[in-house]
N, C-alpha and C positions, 0 to 999 in steps of 0.2 A: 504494500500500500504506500509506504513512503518512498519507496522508490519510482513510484508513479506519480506521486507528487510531484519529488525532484525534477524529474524529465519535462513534467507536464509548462511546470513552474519556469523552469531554467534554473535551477539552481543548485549550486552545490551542497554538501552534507552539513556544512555549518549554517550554509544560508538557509538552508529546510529549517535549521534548529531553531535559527535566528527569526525566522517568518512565523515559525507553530508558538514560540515563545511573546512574538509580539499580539498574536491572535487572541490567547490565554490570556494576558495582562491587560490590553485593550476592552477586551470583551468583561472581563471582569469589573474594570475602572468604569465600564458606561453601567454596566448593573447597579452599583456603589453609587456611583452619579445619580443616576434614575432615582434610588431608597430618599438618597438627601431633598435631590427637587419634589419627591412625591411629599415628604416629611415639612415638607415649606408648604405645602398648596393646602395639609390641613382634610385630605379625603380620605373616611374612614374605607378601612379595607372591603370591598365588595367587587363587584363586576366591573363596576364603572374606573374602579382603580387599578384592576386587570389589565382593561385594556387602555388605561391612560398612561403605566408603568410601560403596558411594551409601546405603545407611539413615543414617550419617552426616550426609553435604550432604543429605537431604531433610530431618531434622527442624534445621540451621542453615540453610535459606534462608532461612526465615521471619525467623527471628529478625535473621540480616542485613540484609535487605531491609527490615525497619521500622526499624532503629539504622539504616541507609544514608540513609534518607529525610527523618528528620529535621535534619539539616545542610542539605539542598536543599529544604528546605518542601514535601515532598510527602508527609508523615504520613500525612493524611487520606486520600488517592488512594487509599495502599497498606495504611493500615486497610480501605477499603472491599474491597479486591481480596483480600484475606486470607480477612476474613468472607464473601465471595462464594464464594471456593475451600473454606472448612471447612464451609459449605451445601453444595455439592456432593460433598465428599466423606462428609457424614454426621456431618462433626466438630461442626458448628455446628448447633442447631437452631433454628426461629424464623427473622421477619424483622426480628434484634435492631440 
């Protein structure tokens, strides 16, 4: 599996480490982020906090995950993977 990453990715055995490392810490920091802002807004836990936590953590993964990356030199990787995902989702147009 990880070695199909790597190929997939372009990247070497440290940079897989360095990529699945920033993904883990990212992804965790916007979770963490999300408890704080949900904790400011003051909404008791129900449905409605369900799904205002996950509209939350999706629009700070991003943002984590490039501030994550940059400590570990993996900027560019995760510039590219950004612009890759907002092509796909219709956010990005062009092959900028």
């Amino acid at each position: 599996m990880f070695k199909r990453l790597k190929e997939k990715w372009g990247v070497t055995p440290l940079g897989l480490a360095l990529v699945l490392l920033v993904f883990a810490i990212g992804g965790s920091l916007s979770g963490y982020l999300a408890k704080v802002v949900m904790g400011m807004l003051n909404i008791e836990e129900s449905l409605t906090y369900g799904f205002l936590y996950i509209a939350v953590v999706t629009l700070l993964w991003p943002l984590c995950v490039i501030t994550v990356s940059i400590p570990f030199g993996q900027f560019k990787f995760f510039r590219n993977y950004l612009r890759k995902m907002g092509r796909r989702f219709g956010l990005i147009r062009g092959e900028q």
